[in-house]
N, C-alpha and C positions, 0 to 999 in steps of 0.2 A: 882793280875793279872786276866785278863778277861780270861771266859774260849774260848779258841781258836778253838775248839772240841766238838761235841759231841757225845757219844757212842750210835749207834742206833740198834747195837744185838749183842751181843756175845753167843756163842755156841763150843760146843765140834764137831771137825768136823772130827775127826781122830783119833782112840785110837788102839795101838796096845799093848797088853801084851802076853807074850811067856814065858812059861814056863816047857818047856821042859820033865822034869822028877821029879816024888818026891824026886828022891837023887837032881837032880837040885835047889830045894825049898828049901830042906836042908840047901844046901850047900850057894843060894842066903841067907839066914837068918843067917847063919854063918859069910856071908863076907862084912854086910851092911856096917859095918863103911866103907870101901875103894870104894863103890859106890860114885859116884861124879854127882852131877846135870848139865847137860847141856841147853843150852838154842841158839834157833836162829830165828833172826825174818826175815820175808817177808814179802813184801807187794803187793798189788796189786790195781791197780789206776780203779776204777768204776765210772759210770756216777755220773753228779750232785754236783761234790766236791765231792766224798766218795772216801773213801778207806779201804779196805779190810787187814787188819791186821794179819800174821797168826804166834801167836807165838808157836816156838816146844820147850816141855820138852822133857828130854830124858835123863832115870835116868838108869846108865850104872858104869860096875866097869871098869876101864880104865885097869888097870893087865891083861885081856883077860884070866882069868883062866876057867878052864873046867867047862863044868854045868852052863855057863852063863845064864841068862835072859834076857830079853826083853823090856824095859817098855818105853811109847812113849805117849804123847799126844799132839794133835794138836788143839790149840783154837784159833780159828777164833773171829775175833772182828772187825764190821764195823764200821768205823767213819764219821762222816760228819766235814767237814773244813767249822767251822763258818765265818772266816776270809779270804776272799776273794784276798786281799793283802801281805797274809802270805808269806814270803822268805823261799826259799828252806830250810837254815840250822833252819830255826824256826820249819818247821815241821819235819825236821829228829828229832830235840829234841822231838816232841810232839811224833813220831811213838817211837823213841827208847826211850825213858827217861820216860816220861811224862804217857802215856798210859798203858807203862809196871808195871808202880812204882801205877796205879789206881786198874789193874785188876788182879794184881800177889798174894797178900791174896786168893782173890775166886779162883783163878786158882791153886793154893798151893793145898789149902784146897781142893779144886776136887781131882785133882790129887791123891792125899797122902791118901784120903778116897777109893780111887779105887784100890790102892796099896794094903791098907790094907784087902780090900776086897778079895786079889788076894791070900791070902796068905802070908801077911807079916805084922801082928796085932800089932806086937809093932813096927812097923818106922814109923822114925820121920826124916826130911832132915835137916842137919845140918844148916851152916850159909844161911840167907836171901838171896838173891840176891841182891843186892844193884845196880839200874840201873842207878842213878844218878852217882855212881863211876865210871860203863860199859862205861858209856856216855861221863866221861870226858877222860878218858884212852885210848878211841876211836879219843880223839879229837885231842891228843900227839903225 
C-alpha cells in the first residue's frame, strides 16, 4: 500500500508527572501492577493538508487508592495527507490505526524512560497497545 501520509515533526508537547510524597513513591512502586495505561487521540486540521495529531498517555491506577500519582504525556505529531482524494473513514484509519501503530514504540519508549527517571526504575507497561484491535472495536 502507497504511503498516504507523511510525518513532518513529532514532539513531546505536554508532560505532567506528580508525585506527591515519598510515602506516595512508595506506595506508587508498591501498586504498579494495578496501574492501567490510558490512551486518547485528538486531532486538529492545519493549513496545507496537515494535521496535527495529539496523542495522551496517562498511566493511572484506576482503584483511586491514597498517595496516588500522576503521570501524563502529550505527543504531538504533524502529518501531511499525501493523498488528496482520501475519504474520510481512510483517514480516521490512518489518525487512529495507522499513525498510532508508527509512533507508539518511540512514544512507549519516551514515556517509560521518563517514568523511570521519576522514580520508578524497575517499570515496565504491561500488554502493547494493539491499535489495529482499538480500530476495529471502534468500528462495531
Amino acid at each position: 500500500m502507497e504511503n498516504r501520509y507523511k510525518i513532518i515533526i513529532s514532539y513531546i508537547q505536554d508532560l505532567s508527572i506528580e508525585i506527591p510524597s515519598p510515602e506516595s513513591l512508595i506506595t506508587i512502586r508498591n501498586t504498579t501492577p494495578e496501574y492501567r495505561m490510558g490512551v486518547e487521540i485528538n486531532t486538529k486540521p492545519s493549513k496545507r493538508k496537515m494535521i496535527e495529531v495529539l496523542t495522551t498517555l496517562t498511566y493511572s491506577n484506576p482503584s483511586k487508592k491514597k498517595a496516588q500519582g500522576f503521570f501524563q504525556i502529550k505527543y504531538a505529531t504533524v502529518i501531511n495527507i499525501l493523498d488528496l482524494k482520501i475519504k474520510k473513514e481512510e483517514l480516521e484509519k490512518i489518525i487512529l490505526c495507522d499513525l498510532q501503530t508508527e509512533i507508539y514504540p518511540d512514544l512507549e519508549k519516551k514515556f517509560l524512560n521518563i517514568l523511570r527517571n521519576s522514580g520508578l526504575p524497575d517499570l515496565k507497561f504491561g500488554k502493547k497497545i494493539d491499535f489495529e484491535e482499538l480500530y476495529k472495536a471502534r468500528q462495531n
